[in-house]
C-alpha positions, 0 to 999 in steps of 0.5 A, a space after each residue: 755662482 758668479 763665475 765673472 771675475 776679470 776682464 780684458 782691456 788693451 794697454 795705451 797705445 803709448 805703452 805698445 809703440 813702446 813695446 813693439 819698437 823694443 821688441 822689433 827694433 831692427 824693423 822700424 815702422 811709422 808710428 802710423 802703421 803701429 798705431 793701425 795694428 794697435 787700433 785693429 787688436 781684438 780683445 780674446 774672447 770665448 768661440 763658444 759658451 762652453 769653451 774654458 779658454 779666452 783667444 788671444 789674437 795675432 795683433 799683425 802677420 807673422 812668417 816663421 822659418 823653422 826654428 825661429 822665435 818671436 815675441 809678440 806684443 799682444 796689446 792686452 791686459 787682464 784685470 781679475 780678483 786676487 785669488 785667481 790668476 790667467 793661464 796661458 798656454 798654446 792653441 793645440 790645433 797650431 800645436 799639433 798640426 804646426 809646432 808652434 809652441 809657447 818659448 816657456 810651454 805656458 805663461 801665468 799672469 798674477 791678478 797684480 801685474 794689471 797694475 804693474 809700470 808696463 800697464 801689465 802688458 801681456 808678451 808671448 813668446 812663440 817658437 816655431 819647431 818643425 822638426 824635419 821640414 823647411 816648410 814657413 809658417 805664416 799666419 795672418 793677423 787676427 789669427 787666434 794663437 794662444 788661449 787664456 783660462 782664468 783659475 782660481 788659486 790657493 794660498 798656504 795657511 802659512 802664507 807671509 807674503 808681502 812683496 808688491 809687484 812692479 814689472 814684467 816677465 820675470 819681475 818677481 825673484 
């Protein structure tokens, strides 16, 4: 059984200074300090041979108070075969010790959005909810805060789908 069936790739850098300047613009930075975290992203990858998830990486250091909500850019994109699709769903160390949770509890990246106008740029959106503390998370780049599995998916034998994919978070009605 050949169970490979995607692979992980960085978005280009023009596609993350984008992002990160759209998603942070209140916080400018030098394009040279983007392009130093751009140039420091770590592709996910496995911690062992039986782990089922892929590590998502922090791209930079983030400082949350209590109820406070980021998105990360994570500079990373996923080509896989069509009939599978990447879920991605919280750590549960972070979860459990910090309440840090996924904004929508988990994400699903659909085998065609690799090709969409974004580069298929994958955006996580993080909450931090400690309830009953005031106590700051911070976590330094290079921390692993999400993970991705690759599952195979099927289709209705009815199916008439035809639509073709063009954007990101929420693109598709």
């Amino acid at each position: 059984m050949n169970n490979r069936v995607a692979e992980f790739y960085k978005v280009s850098f023009e596609r993350y200074k984008a992002d990160f300047e759209n998603t942070f613009p209140q916080n400018s930075l030098p394009e040279e300090k983007i392009k130093e975290i751009y140039d420091n992203i770590k592709l996910p990858s496995r911690a062992t041979t039986a782990s089922a998830g892929y590590d998502f990486y922090l791209p930079f250091e983030i400082n949350l108070g209590v109820g406070d909500e980021i998105m990360i850019p994570s500079g990373i994109r996923a080509r896989m075969r069509e009939d599978y699709a990447l879920v991605i769903m919280p750590k549960s160390g972070l979860g459990t010790k910090s309440r840090l949770i996924m904004y929508n509890t988990a994400a699903l990246i659909d085998a065609d959005y690799f090709n969409s106008d974004n580069e298929g740029h994958i955006m996580i959106k993080l909450l931090y909810d400690l309830r009953n503390s005031n106590k700051e998370l911070s976590l330094p780049a290079g921390k692993s805060f999400v993970q991705g599995v690759f599952l195979p998916f099927g289709i209705t034998e009815s199916d008439s789908a035809t639509g073709i994919r063009n954007g990101g978070l929420g693109s598709t009605k």
